[in-house]
C-alpha positions in Angstrom: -9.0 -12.0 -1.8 -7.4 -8.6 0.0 -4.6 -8.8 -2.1 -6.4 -8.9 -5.2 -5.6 -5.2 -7.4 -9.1 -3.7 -8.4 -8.4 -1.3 -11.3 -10.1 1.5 -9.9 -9.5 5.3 -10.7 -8.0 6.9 -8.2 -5.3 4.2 -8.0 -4.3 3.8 -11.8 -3.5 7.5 -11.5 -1.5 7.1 -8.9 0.4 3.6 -10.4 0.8 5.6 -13.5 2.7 8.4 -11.6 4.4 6.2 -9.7 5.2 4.6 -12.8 6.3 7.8 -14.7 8.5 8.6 -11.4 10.6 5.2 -12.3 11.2 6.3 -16.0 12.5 9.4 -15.1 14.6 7.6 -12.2 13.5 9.6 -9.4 15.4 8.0 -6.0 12.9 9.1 -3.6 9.6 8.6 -4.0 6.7 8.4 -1.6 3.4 6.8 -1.2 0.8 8.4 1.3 -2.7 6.9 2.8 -4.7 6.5 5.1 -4.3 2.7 6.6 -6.9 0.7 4.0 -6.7 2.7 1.2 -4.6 0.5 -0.6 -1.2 1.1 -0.7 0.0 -2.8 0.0 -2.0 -4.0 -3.0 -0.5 -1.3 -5.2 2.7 -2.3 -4.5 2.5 -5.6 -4.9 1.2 -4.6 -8.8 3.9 -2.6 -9.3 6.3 -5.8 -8.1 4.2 -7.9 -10.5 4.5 -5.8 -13.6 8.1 -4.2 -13.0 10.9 -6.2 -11.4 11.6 -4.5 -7.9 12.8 -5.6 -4.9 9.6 -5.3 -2.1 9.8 -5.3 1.8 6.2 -6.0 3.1 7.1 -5.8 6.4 9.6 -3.6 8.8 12.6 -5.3 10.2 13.1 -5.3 13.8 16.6 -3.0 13.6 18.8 -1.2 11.1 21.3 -4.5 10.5 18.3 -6.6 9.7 17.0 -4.7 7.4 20.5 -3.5 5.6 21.1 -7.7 5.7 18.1 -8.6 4.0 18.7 -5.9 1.5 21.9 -6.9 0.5 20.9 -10.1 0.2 17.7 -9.5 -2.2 20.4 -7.5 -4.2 23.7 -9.6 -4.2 22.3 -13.0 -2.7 24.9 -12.2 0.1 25.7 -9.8 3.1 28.5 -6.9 3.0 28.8 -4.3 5.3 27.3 -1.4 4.7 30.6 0.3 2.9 31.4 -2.3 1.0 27.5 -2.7 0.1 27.3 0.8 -0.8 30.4 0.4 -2.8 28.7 -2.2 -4.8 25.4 -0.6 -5.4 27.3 1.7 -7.5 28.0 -1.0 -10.3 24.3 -2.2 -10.9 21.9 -0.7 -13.2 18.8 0.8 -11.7 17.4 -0.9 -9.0 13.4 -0.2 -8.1 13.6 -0.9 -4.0 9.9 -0.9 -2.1 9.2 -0.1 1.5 5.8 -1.0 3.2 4.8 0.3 6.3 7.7 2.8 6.9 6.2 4.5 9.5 7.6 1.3 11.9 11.3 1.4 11.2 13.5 3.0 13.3 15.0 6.5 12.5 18.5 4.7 11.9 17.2 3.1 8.8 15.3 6.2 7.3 19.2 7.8 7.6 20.6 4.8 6.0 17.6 5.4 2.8 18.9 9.0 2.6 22.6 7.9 2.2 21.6 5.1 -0.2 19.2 7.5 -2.5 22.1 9.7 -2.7 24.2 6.8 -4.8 22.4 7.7 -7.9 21.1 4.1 -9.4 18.3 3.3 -7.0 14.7 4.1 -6.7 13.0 4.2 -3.6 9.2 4.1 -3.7 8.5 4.5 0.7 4.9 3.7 1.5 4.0 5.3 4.9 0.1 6.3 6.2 1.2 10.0 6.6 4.4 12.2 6.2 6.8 11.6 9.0 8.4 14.1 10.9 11.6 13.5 9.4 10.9 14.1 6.0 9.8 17.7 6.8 13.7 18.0 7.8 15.5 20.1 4.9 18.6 16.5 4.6 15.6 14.7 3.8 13.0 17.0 2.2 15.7 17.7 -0.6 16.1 14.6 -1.5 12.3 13.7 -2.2 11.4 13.8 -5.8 7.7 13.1 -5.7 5.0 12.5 -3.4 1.8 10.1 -4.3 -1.6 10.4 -2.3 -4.2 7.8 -2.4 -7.3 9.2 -1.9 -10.5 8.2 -0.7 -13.2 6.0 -2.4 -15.8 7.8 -3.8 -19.3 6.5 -3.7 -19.1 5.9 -7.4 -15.4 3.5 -6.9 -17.1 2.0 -4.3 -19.6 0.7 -6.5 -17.1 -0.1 -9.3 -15.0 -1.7 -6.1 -18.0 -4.2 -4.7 -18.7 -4.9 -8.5 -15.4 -6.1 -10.0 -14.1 -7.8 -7.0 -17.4 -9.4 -5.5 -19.9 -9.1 -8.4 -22.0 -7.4 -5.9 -24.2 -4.2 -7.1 -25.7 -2.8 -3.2 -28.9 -0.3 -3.3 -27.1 3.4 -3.6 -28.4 3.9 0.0 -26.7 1.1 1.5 -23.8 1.8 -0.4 -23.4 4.8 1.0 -24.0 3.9 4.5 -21.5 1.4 3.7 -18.7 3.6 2.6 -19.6 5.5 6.0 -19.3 2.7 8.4 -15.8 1.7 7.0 -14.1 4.7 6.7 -12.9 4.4 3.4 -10.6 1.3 4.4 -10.4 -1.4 2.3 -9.6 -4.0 4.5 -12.4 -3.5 6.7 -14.7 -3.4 4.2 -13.6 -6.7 2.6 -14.2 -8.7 5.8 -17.2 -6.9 6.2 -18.7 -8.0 2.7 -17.2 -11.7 2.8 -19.6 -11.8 5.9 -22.3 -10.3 4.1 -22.0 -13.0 0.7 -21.9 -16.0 3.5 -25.4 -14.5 5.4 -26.9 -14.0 1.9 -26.0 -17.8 1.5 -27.2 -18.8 4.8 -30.6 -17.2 5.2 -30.9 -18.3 1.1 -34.3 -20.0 2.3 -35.4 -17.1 4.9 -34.3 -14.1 2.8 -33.5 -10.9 5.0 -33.5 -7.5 3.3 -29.7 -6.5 1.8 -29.3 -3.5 5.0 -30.2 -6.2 7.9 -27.4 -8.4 6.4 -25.0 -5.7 6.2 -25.8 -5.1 9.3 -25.0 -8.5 10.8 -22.2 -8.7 9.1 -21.1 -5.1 10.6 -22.0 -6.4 14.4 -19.9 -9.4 13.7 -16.5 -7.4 13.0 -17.7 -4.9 15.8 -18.0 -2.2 13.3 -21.4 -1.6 14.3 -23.0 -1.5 17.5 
């Protein structure tokens, strides 16, 4: 259910950027929010409408990382000069990395050297803007920077609707969109709880704010 893209505003604007950033074959390109807001479920819609290579999840070291890239892209390992070498024969390549605020510093470097080659594009998710892209080696070589924002009340709405078929009172939507802080994730857990209460107290109805309340104390969001 989390991984499920809900068409909402804020983020079509942002795919479509993203989106116009790959036609114009921009190598470094980043994708900024707050934990929740979505990025993971916008990448994996760009990998299922465009053919990219995505890493959900950081590698424990630099050789891991350039390993499993090289494999993705030639189905084999090189070393890294003899990879690089390589690289330079393909057509564009669209390479996405979740969660970049956990690899190590030696891979960022090894990003920078591969964006310089020409043919790749490099969409970086990250939760904010690390210290070393403020650094002029690596702030040159950014093309463009995407922010997710947060939900409004009014995507919230559009949110619960499309992916739950739920429509909350306004009030309770906005406490809602209070309590979770904008994330996503939270707020998904927190509604699944909230559709199995309405089903268990079907025959002892409880008003809509005591359920979302329950459901809030049961994922220690509340209390």
């Amino acid at each position: 259910m989390s991984e499920v893209f809900v068409p909402l505003h804020s983020q079509l604007c942002v795919l479509n950027e993203i989106l116009n950033a790959l036609k114009l074959k921009q190598n470094l390109i980043l994708l900024v929010g707050k934990s929740g807001s979505g990025k993971s479920i916008l990448l994996h819609q760009l990998q299922k409408e465009h053919k990219l290579i995505l890493f959900n999840e950081p590698f424990s070291d630099e050789n891991a990382f350039l390993k499993a890239l090289s494999r993705s892209i030639f189905k084999q390992e090189f070393e890294f000069k003899e990879f690089c070498l390589r690289l330079k024969e393909q057509k564009q390549l669209i390479i996405a990395l979740d969660e970049l605020g956990m690899y190590e510093k030696k891979v960022l470097e090894r990003l920078r050297v591969l964006s310089d080659i020409g043919n790749i594009s490099f969409i970086l998710s990250t939760h904010k803007l690390l210290d070393d892209f403020h650094k002029e080696h690596f702030k040159s070589r950014i093309s463009s920077i995407f922010e997710l924002s947060n939900l409004s009340l009014t995507e919230l709405e559009s949110y619960l609707e499309l992916k739950f078929e739920l429509k909350l009172k306004a009030s309770n939507a906005k406490w809602l969109l209070k309590l979770v802080k904008y994330n996503l994730r939270t707020l998904d857990k927190l509604i699944l709880s909230f559709k199995d209460l309405q089903i268990h107290y079907k025959n002892k109805p409880k008003s809509e704010k005591t359920l979302l309340e329950l459901s809030a104390l049961y994922h220690n969001i509340l209390g």
